[in-house]
N, C-alpha and C positions, 0 to 999 in steps of 0.2 A: 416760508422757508421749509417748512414738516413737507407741504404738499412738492413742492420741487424734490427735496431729498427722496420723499415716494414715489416720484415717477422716473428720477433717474436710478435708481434700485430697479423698478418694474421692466425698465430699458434696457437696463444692464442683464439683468435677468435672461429677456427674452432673447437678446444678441448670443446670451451663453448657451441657448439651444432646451432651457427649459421654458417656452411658451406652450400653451394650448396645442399649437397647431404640431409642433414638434412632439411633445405626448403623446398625442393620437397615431402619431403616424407611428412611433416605437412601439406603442401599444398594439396597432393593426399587423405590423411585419412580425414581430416577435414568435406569436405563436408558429409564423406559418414555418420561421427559418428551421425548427427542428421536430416539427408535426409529423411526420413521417417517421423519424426515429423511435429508437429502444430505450430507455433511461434503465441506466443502472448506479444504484448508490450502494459508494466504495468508501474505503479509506485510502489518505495519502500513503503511498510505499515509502518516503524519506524520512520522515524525521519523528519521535516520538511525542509531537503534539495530538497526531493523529487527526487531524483536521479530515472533515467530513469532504466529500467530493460528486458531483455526478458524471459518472461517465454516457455520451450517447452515439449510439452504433446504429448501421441501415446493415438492415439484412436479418433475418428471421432465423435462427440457430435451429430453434424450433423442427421448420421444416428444410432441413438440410442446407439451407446456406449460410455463407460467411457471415459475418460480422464484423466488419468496419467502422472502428473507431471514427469518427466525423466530430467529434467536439467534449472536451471537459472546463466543469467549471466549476467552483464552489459551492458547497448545497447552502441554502440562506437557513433550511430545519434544522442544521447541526448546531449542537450548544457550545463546541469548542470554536468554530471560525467564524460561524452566520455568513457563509459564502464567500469569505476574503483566503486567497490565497497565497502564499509569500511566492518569490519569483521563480524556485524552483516545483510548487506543484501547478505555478499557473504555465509550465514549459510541460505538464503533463503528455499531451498530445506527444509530442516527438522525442518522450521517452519510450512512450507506447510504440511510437511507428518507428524507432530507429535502425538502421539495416544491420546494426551490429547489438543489436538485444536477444539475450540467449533465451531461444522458444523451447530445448529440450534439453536432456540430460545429455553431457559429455563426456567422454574418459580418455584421459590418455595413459595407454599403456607403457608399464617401463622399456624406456630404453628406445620409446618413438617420439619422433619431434611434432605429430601432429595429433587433436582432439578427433573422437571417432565420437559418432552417433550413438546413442544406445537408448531404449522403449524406458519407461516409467517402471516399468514390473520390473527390469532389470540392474536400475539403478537404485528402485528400493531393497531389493534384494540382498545386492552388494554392499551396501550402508546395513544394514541390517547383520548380512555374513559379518561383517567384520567387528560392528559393535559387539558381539556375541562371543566371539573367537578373543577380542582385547577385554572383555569384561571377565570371559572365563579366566584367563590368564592374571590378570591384575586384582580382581577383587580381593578385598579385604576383609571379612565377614569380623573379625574381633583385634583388638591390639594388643600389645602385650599384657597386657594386668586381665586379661582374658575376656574382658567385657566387648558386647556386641558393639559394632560401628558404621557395620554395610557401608564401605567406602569405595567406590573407583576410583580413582587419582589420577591415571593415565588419559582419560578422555575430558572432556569441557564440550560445555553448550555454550552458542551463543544464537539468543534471541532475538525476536523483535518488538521492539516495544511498542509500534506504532499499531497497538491490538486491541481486541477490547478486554474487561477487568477478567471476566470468563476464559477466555483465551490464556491469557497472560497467567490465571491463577492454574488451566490444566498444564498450561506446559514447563510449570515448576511442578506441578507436582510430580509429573511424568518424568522430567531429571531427578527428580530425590527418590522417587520411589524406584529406581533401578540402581540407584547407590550416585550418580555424578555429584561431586561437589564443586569442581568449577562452574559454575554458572553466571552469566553476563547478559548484558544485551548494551545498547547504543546506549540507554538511558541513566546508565547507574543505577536503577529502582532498589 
């Protein structure tokens, strides 16, 4: 009875596509499907588990060409997922290649119904002009009973949490040390 029950296990087994001969052959195509490729290990952009990722691209950045995303999948080394994805960072891919994913900075000017282009230098700039100009205006250096408090109150940050602890600890510091007390992200932290 042991030995039937062992072989219809072993049967069953192999019907499921784990035999010898099915191993070998995943084992043989595997390497080649993304052998040409660039691996790059990322994190998820959605959600604050921050599950590890590897992205892989053809095209050499390097020496002046594109780089095209061609495949992502969960990294097996990271200690938060070991390679398992939930269904939206395994939809990664065609968040990446979406035709409506914003590649640069936009603005729209008052009083126009449509978004305009504008360079990185120009939209740091203007984020920068303006935090500077609302800081000057709003800051609060002491409250009534004349004690220090360096407050802005007018602005708020909101973070991302899906960061690492480094990240996560400069970019509070960098709110408190210019005075923000709204401070946020997706995660509650």
């Amino acid at each position: 009875m042991k030995l039937a029950g062992a072989g219809v296990a072993a049967t069953s087994m192999g019907a499921l596509g784990f035999s010898e001969a099915e191993a070998a052959e995943i084992a043989h195509v595997r390497p080649f499907k993304l052998a040409t490729t660039t691996e790059t290990r990322q994190t998820c952009p959605y959600c604050s588990v921050a599950c590890g990722i590897i992205i892989y691209s053809k095209g050499d950045v390097r020496k002046g060409g594109n780089a095209e995303v061609v495949h992502i999948e969960g990294d097996v080394d990271h200690p938060t997922n070991r390679g398992t994805l939930c269904p939206k960072g395994a939809a990664l891919k065609d968040f990446v290649k979406s035709p409506t994913r914003l590649l640069y900075p936009m603005h729209r000017k008052p009083g126009s119904d449509k978004f305009e282009r504008m360079s990185w230098d120009e939209a740091l700039d203007r984020i920068a002009r303006l935090m500077k100009d609302d800081r000057d205006a709003n800051f609060l250096a002491k409250n009534e009973k004349g004690l220090d408090v360096n407050r802005w109150t007018t602005t708020g940050m909101l973070a991302a949490s899906a960061t690492s602890n480094e990240t996560a600890w400069a970019t509070f510091k960098f709110a408190k040390s210019i005075g923000i007390v709204g401070f946020d992200n997706q995660a509650r932290v």
